[in-house]
N, C-alpha and C positions, 0 to 999 in steps of 0.2 A: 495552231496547237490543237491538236484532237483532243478527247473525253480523257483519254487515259494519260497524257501529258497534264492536263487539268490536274488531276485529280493526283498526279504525283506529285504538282509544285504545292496543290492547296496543303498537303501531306506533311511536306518538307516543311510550312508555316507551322504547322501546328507546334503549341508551345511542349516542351517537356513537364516529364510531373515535377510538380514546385517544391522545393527544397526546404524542408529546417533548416536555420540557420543558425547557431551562436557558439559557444565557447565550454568545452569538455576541461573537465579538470579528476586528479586522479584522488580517492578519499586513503589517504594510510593510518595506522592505527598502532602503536605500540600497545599489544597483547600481554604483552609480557614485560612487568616492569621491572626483573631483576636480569633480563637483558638488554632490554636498553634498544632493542631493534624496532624498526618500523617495517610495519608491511602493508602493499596495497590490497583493502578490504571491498574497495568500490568504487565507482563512478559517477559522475555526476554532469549533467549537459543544462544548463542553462540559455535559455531561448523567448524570446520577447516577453521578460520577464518572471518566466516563469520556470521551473526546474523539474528536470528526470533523474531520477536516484535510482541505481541497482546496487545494493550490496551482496557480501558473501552470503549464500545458504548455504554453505556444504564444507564440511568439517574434517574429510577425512584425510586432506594432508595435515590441520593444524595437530592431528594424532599424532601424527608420522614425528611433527614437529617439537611438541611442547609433551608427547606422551598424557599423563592424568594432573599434570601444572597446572590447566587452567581447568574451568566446569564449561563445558560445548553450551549448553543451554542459558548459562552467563551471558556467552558470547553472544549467542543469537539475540537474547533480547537487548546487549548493550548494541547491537548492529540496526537493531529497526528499532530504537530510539534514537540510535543517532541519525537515521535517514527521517526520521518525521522531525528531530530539531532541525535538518538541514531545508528540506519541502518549506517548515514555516517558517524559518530564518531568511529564506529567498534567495538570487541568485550572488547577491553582496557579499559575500562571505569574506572573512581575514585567511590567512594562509595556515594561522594556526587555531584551535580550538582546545582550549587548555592547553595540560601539558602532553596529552597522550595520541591527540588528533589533529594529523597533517592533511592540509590540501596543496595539490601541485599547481603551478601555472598555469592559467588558460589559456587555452590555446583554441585558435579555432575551428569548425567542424560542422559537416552539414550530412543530410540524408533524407530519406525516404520520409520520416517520421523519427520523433524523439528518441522514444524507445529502439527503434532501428541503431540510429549512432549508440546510445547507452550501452546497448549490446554487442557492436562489433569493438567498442573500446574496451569493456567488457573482459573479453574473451583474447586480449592481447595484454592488458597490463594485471587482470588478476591473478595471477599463475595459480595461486593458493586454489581457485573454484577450477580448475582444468582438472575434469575426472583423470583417475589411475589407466594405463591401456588394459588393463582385466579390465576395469570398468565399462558397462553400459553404458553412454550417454544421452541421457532421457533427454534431454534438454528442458526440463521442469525450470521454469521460471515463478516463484512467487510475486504475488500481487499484494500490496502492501494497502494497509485501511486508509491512509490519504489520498492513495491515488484512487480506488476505488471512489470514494467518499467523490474526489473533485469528477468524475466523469460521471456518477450518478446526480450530483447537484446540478450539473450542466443537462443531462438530461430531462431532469423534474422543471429545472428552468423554461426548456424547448416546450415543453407537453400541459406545464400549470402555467405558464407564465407570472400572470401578478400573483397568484397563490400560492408559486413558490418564494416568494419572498418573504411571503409574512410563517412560513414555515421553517426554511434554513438561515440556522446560526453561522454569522461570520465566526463568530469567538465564542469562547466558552463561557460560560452560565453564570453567573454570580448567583447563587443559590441561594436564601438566605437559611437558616436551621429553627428550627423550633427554640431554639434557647437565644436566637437572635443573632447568633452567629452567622457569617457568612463563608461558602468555600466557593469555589473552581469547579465545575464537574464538567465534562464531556460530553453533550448529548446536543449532537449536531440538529438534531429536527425537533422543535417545538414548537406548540401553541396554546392556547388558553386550555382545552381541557384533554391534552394528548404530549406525548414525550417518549422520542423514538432515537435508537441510533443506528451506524451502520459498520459493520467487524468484518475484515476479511478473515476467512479459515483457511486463505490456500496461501498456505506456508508447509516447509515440509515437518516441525517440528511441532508434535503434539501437545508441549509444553507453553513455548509462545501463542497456539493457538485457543487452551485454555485460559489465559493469563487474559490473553485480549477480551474474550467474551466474558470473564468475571470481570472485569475491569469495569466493559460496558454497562452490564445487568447493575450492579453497584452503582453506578451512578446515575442509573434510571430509576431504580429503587428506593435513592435519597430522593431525588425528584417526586417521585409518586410520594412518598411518604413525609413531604415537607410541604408541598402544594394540593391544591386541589384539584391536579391533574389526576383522572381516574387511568384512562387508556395508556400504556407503553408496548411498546414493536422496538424487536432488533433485527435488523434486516442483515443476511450474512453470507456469505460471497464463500459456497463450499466447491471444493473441488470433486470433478469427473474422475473415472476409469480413464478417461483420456487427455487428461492433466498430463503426462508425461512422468507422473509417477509408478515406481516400480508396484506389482499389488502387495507386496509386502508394507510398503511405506504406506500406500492407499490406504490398504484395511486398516492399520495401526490409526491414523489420521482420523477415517470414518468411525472408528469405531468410539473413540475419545471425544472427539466434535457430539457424537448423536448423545453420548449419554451428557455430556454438558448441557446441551438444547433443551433435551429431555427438563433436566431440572430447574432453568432458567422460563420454560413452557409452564411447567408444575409452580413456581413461583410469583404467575400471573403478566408475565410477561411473556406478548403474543409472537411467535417465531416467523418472519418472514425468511423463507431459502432459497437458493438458485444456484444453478453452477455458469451461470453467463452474467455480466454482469446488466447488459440490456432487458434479459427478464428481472432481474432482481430491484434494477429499477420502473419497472412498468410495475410491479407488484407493490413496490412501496407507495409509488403516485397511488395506487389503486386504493390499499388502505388512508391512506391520508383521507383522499376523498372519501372512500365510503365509509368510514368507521372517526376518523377525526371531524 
């Protein structure tokens, strides 16, 4: 056998890239309760344990459909709440969820990566998100604050090791209030004298993306203002010109996000941004360390 027989059999051994494995299921949604119909809103792949959620972003057939019945921006935020109940509820899920949320059968399913399957089921069973043929199809995918959240945790984990633990919250805060009271608040990164969260912006909907970062600032605000945490950071996942967003939707987006920041900046709360999310977590380890 010569060099080049070699090095074709060693070739032929080499293993293929290694596959996600687990069980796709479809998310449907009754929009509309005085018809009575369900439609598929998303998807969902769960895989050793753990879950990929893409819901609907794009509205312009549910127009076509329900016309001014329903409010779009309802929609969106009942659509990434129900993908963060699904992320934290796991991959066990019932068939139904109330009375207005269906899941389909699993079934099985593999690929390149999570998000790979997510998207090619995707783009087959959501008819509703399949742009108009007028339509451009950017193929803007939003990025939702759990998922951000868990690949930024995973990398402050790699880079601090033991210091990220005594940093990031599994679960939410039990606060206590100045009147003795206790609530819930959201503020994934804490320590003795710092209180930080983390918000994604790239969503296409300038409403949901306000909603989230008042959410967050609010509940770092109680934190600061109930403990004797001085320091709080929101670290926050903006989107590029190359987002796949139209510039019409861009600017709109940009221009909403900066004056929010803006005020949440002005209110003492330190703005961490990025439009990758690999800088935006090297930037949070960064503050942690030097400023926590």
């Amino acid at each position: 056998m010569n060099s080049l027989s070699r090095l074709r059999a060693r070739l032929s051994e080499q293993p293929g890239p290694s596959l996600v494995k687990g069980q796709w299921r479809a998310i449907s949604a009754c929009l509309d309760e005085d018809s009575g119909e369900f439609l598929n809103v998303g998807v969902m792949f769960a895989y050793s344990g753990r879950v990929e959620v893409r819901m609907l972003d794009s509205f312009d057939r549910l127009k076509c459909l329900y016309d001014n019945r329903i409010d779009h921006n309802d929609i969106a935020h009942f659509l990434y709440d129900l993908e963060e109940t699904i992320i934290e509820a796991g991959p066990d899920l019932p068939c139904e969820i109330g009375d207005t949320i269906r899941l389909g059968p699993p079934l099985f399913a593999s690929g390149e990566s999570a998000e790979a399957v997510v998207d090619e089921f995707y783009d087959d069973v959501v008819t509703l998100g399949r742009p108009h043929s007028k339509q451009r199809d950017t193929r803007f995918r939003y990025r939702s604050t759990p998922k951000i959240r868990e690949t930024i945790f995973e990398i402050m984990q790699e880079k601090m090791r033991l210091e990220a633990s005594r940093v990031i919250q599994e679960s939410r805060f039990q606060l206590k209030l100045r009147s003795g009271h206790y609530i819930e608040v959201d503020v994934p990164l804490l320590s003795n004298g710092a209180a930080g969260s983390i918000v994604s912006a790239w969503y296409k909907s300038p409403i949901v993306v306000e909603n989230n970062l008042l959410q967050a600032s609010s509940d770092l605000l109680l934190v600061k203002s109930n403990t004797p945490r001085e320091k709080t950071s929101l670290s926050v996942l903006v989107p590029n010109k190359d987002s796949g967003l139209i510039l019409r939707e861009y600017n709109k987006l940009h221009d909403a996000t900066a004056r929010q920041l803006d005020r949440l900046s002005k209110s003492g709360i330190e703005i961490i941004e990025a439009d990758s999310v690999d800088v935006l977590a090297n930037k949070t380890i960064e503050w942690w360390r030097n400023v926590a």
